[in-house]
MDTraj code that builds the backbone (N, CA, C; nanometers):
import mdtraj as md
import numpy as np

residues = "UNK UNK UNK UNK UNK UNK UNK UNK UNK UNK UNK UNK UNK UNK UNK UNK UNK UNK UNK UNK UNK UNK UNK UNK UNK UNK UNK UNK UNK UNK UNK UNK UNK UNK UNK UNK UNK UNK UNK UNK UNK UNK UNK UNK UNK UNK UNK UNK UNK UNK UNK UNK UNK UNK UNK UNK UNK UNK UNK UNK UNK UNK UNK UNK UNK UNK UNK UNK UNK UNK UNK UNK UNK UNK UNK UNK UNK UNK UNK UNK UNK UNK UNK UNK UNK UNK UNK UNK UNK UNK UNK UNK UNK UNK UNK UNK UNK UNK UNK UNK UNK UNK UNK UNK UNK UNK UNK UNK UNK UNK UNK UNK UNK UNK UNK UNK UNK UNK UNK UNK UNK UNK UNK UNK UNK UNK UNK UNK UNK UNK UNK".split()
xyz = np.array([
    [0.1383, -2.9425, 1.7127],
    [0.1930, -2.9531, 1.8467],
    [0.2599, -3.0884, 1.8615],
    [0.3767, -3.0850, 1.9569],
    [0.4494, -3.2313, 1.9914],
    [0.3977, -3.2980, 2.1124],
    [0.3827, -3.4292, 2.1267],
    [0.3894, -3.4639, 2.2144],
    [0.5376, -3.4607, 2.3189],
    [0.6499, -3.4232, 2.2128],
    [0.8338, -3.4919, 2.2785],
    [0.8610, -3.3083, 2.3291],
    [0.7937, -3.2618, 2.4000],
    [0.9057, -3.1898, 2.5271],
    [1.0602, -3.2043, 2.4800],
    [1.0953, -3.1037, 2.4340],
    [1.2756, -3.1283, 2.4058],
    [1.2992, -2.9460, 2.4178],
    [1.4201, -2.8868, 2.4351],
    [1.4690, -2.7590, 2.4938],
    [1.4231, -2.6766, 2.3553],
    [1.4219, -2.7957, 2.1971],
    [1.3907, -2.6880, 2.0565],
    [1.3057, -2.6626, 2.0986],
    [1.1848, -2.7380, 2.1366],
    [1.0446, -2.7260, 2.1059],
    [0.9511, -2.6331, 2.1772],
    [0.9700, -2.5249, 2.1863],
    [0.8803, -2.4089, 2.2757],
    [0.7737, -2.4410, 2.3420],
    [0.7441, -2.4066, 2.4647],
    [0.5889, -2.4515, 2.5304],
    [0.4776, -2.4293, 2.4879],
    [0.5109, -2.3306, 2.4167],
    [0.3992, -2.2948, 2.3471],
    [0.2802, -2.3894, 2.2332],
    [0.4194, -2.4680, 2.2033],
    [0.4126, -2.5466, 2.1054],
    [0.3769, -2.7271, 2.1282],
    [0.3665, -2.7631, 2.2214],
    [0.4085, -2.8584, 2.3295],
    [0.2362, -2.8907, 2.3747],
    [0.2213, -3.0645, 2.3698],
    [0.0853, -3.0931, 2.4356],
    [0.0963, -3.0959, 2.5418],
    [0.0031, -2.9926, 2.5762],
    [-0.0733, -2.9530, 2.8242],
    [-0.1178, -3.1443, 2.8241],
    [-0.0290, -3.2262, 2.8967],
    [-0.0606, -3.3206, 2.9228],
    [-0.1916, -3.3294, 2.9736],
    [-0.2216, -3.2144, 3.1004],
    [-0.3631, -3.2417, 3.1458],
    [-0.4454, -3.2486, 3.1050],
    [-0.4366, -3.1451, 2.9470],
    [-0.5359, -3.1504, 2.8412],
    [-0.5685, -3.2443, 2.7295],
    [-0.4402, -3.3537, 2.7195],
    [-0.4445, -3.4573, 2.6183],
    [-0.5307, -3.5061, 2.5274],
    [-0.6381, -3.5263, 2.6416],
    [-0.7703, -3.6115, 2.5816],
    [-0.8872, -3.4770, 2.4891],
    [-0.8802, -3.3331, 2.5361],
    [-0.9960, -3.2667, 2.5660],
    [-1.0541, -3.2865, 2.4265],
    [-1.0397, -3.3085, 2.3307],
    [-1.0591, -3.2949, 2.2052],
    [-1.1773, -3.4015, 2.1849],
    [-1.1448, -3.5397, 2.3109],
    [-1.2578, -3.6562, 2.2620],
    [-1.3212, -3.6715, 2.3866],
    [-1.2990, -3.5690, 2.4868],
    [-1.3644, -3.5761, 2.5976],
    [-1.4952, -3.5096, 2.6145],
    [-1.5526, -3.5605, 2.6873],
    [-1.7577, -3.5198, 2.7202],
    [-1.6949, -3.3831, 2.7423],
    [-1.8219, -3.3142, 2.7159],
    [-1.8519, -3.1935, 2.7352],
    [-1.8165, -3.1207, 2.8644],
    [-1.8945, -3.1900, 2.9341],
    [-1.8292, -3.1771, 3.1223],
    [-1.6539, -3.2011, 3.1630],
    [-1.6570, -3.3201, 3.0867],
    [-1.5022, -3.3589, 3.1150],
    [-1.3910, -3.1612, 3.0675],
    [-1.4820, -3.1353, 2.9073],
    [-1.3466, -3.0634, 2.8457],
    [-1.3877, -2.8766, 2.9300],
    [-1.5207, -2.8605, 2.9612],
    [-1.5213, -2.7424, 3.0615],
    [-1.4240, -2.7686, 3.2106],
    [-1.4580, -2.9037, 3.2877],
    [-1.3304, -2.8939, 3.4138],
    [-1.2082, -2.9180, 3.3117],
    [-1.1655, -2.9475, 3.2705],
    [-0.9885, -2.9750, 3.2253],
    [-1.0001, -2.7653, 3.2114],
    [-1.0605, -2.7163, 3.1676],
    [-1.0211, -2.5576, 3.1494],
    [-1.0504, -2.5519, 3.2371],
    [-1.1170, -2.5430, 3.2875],
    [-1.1165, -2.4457, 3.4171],
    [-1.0214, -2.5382, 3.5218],
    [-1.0006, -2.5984, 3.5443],
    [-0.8360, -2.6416, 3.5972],
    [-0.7630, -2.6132, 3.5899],
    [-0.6842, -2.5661, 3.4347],
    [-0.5970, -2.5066, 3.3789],
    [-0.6486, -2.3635, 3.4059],
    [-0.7560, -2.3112, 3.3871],
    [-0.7860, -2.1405, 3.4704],
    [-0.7564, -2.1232, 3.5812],
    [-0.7561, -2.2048, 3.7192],
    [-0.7754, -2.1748, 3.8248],
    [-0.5867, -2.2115, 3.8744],
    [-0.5197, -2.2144, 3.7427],
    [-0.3972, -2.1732, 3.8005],
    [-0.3388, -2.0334, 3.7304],
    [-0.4051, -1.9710, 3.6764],
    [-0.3503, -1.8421, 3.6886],
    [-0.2921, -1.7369, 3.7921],
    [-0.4047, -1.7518, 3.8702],
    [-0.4663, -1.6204, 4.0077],
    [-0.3204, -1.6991, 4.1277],
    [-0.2196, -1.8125, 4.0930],
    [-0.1413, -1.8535, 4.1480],
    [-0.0131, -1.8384, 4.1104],
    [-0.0078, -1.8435, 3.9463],
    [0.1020, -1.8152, 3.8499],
    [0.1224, -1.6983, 3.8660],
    [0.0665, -1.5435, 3.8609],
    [0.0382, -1.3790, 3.8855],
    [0.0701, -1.4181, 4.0367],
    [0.0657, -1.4276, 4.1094],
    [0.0263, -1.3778, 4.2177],
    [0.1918, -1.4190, 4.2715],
    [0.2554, -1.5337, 4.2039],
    [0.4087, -1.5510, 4.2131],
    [0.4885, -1.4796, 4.1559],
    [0.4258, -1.4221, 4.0617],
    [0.5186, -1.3069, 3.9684],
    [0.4892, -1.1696, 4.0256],
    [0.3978, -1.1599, 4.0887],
    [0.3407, -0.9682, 4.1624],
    [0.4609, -0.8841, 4.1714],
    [0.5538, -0.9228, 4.1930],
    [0.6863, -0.8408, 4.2217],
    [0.7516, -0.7963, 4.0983],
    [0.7444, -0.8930, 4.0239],
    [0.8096, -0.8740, 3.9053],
    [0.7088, -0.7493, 3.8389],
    [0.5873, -0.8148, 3.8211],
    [0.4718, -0.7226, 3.7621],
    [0.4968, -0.5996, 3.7571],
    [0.4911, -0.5689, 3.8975],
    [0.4625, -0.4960, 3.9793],
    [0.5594, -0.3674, 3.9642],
    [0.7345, -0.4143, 3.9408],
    [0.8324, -0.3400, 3.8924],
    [0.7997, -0.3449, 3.7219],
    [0.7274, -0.4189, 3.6761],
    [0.6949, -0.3333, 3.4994],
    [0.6209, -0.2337, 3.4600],
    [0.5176, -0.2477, 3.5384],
    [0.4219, -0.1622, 3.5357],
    [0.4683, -0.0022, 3.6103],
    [0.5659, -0.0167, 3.6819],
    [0.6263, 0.1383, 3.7517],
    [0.7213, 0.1534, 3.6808],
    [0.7888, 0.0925, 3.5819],
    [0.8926, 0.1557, 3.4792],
    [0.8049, 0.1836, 3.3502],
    [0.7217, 0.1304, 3.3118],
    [0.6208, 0.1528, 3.2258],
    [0.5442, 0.2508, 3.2324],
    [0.5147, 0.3242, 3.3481],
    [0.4670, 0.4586, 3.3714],
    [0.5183, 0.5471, 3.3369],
    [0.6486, 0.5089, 3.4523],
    [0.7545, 0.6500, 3.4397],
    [0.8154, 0.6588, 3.3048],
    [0.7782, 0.5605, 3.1969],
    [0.8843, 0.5898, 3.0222],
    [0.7546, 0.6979, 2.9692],
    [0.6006, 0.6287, 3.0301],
    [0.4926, 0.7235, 2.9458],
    [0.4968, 0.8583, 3.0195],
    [0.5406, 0.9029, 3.1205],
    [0.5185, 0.9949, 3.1990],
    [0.6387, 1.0859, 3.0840],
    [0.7174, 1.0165, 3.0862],
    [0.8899, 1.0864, 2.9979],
    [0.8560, 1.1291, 2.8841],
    [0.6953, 1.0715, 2.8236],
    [0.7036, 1.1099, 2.7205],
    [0.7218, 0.9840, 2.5565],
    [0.7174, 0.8587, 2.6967],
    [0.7226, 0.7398, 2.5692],
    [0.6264, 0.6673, 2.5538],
    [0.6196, 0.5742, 2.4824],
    [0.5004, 0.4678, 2.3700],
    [0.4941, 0.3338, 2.4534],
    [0.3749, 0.2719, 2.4246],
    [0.3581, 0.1149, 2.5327],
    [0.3166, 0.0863, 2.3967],
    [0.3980, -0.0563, 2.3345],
    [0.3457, -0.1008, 2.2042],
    [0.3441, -0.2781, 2.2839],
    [0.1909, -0.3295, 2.2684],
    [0.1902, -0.4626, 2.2520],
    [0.2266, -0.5026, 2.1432],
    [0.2738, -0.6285, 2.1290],
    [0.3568, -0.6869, 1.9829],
    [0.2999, -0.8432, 2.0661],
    [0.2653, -0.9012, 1.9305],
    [0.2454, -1.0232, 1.9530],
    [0.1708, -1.1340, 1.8663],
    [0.1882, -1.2248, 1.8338],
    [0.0633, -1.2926, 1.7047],
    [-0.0224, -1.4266, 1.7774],
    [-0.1305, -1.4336, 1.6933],
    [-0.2237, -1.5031, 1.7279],
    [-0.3365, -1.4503, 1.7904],
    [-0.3386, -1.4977, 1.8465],
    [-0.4745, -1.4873, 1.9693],
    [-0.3951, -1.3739, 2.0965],
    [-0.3042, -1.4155, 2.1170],
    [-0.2222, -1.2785, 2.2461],
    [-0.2045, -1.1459, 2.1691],
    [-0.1857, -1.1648, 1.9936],
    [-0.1616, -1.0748, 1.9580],
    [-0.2760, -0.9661, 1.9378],
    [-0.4215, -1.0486, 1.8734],
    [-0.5522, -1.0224, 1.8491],
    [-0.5904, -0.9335, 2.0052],
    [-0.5643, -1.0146, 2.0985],
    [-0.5930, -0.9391, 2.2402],
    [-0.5267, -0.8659, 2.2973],
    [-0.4036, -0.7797, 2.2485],
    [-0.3345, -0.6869, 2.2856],
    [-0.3559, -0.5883, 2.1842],
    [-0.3872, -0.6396, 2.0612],
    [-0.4427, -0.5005, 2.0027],
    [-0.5686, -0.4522, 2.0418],
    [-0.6753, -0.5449, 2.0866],
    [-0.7894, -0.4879, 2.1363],
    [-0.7400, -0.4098, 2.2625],
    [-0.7009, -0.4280, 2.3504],
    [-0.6662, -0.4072, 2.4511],
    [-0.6338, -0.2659, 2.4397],
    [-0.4527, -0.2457, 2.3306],
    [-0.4644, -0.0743, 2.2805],
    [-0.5423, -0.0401, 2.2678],
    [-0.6244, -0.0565, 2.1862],
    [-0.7450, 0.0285, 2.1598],
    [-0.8840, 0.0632, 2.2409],
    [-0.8676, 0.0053, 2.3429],
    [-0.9417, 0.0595, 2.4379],
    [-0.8948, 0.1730, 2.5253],
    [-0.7403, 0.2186, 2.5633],
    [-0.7184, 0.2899, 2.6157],
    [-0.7470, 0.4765, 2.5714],
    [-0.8044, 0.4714, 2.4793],
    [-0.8045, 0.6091, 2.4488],
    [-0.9437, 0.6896, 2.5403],
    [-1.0194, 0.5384, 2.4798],
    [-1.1715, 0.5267, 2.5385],
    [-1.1871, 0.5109, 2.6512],
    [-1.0949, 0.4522, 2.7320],
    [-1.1303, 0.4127, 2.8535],
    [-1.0252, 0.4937, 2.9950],
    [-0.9033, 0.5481, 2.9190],
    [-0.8348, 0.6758, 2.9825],
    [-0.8502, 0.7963, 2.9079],
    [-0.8897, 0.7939, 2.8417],
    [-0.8951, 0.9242, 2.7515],
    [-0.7343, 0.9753, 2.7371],
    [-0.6590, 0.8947, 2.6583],
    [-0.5435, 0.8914, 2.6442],
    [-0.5239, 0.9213, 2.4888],
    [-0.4154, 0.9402, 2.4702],
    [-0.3844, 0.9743, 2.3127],
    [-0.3488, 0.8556, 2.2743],
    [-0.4279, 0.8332, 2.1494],
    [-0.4481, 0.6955, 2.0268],
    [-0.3055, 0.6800, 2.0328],
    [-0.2203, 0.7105, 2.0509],
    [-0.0384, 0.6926, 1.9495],
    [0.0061, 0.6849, 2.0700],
    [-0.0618, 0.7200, 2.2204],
    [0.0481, 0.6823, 2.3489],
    [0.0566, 0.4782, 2.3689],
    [-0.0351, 0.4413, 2.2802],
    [-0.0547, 0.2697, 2.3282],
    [-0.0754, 0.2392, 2.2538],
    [0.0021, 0.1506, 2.1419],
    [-0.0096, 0.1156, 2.0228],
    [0.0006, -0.0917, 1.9865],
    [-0.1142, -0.1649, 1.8931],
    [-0.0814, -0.2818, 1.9451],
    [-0.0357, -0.3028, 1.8091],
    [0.0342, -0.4165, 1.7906],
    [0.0914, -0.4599, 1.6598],
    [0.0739, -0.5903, 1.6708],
    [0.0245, -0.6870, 1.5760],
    [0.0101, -0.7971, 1.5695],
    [0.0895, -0.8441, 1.4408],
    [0.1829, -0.9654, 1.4647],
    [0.1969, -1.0182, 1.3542],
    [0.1286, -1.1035, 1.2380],
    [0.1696, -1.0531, 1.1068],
    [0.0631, -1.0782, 1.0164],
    [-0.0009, -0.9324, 0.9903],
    [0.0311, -0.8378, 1.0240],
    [-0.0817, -0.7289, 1.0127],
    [-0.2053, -0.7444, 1.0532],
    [-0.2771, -0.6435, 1.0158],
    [-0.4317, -0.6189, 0.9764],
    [-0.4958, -0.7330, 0.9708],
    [-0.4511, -0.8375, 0.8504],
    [-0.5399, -0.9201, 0.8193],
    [-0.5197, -1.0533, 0.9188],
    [-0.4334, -1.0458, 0.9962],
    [-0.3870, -1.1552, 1.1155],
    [-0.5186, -1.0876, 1.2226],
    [-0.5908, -1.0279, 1.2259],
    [-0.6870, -0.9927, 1.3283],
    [-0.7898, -1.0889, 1.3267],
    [-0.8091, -1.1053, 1.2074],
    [-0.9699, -1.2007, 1.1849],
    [-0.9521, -1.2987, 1.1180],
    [-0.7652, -1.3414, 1.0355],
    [-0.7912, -1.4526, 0.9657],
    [-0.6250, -1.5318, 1.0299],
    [-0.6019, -1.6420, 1.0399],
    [-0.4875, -1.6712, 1.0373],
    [-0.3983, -1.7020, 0.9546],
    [-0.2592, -1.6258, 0.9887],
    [-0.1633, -1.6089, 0.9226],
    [-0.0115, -1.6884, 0.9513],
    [-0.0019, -1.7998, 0.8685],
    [0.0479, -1.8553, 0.9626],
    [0.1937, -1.8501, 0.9732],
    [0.2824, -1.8892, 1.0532],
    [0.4112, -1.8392, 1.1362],
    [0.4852, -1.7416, 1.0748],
    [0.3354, -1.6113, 1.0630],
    [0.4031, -1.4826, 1.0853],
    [0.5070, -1.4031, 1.1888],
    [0.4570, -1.4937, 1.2708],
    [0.5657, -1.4492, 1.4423],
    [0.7109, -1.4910, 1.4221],
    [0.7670, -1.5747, 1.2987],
    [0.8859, -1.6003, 1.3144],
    [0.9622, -1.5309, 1.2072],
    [0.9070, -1.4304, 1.0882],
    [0.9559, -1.3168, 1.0187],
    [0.9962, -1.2099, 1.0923],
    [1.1152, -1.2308, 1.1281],
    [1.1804, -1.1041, 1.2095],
    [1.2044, -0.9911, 1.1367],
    [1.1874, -0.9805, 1.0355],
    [1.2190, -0.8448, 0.9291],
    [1.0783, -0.8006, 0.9639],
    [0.9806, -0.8451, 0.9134],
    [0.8790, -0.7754, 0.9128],
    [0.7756, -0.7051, 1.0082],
    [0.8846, -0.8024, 1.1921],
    [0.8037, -0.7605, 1.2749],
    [0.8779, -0.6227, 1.2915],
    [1.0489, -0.6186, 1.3090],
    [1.1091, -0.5115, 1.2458],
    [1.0406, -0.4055, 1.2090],
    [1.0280, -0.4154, 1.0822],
    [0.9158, -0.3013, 0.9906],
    [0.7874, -0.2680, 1.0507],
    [0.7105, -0.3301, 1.1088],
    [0.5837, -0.3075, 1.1778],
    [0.6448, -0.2370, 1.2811],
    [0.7077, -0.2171, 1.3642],
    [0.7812, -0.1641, 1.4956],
    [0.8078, -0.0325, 1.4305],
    [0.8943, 0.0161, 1.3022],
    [0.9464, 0.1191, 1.2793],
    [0.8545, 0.2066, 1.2004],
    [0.7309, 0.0960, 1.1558],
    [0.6444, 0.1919, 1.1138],
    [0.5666, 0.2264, 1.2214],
    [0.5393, 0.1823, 1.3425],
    [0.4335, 0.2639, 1.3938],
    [0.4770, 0.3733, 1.4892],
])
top = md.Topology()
chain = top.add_chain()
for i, resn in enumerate(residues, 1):
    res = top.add_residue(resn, chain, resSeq=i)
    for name in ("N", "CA", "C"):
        top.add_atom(name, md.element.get_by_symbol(name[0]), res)
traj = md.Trajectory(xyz[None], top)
């Protein structure tokens, strides 16, 4: 991660100033710095509801048509969107192949890290056309 914020450098990628220290901070200190950074979610969502709100009703009506909801994603978002598919069969009693998750790295990106699998665009490609 950078400390230099510049337009290359993705946020993703980029040190949470608020979080700077958490690494050498007390125990107490590094639970409030998260949950600080948690307690702006339910504010971040709640500014986007509209937007949401129109994905989730075009996202119906493609499965209603007859189409596929594929999470795609690596890391840790990716690890939790494939769990996520895979609860829907169980938990709507939906068909396994209507919600499909793909993580980059494959299979073995679930439990081990793989690293900047997310920036092989061929292969996320191929994972897409195979499933």
């Amino acid at each position: 991660m950078t400390d230099n914020p510049s337009p290359t450098v993705p946020v993703t990628e980029q040190v949470n100033p608020a979080t700077r220290t958490i690494d050498t901070a007390a125990t107490l200190d590094q639970v409030r710095m998260m949950n600080e950074q948690d307690a702006g979610v339910a504010s971040a969502v709640a500014a986007c509801a509209p937007v949401i709100a129109e994905v989730v009703d075009r996202v119906a009506d493609r499965l209603r048509e007859g189409g596929r909801l594929f999470y795609i994603g690596a890391g840790t978002a990716g690890r939790l969107g494939v769990l996520d598919a895979s609860e829907i069969p169980p938990t709507f009693g939906a068909d396994p192949s209507l919600v499909t998750g793909i993580i980059a790295g494959g299979p073995t990106a679930l439990t081990n890290a793989v690293e900047n699998a997310e920036d092989d665009a061929d292969a996320g490609a191929e994972d897409l056309r195979a499933a």
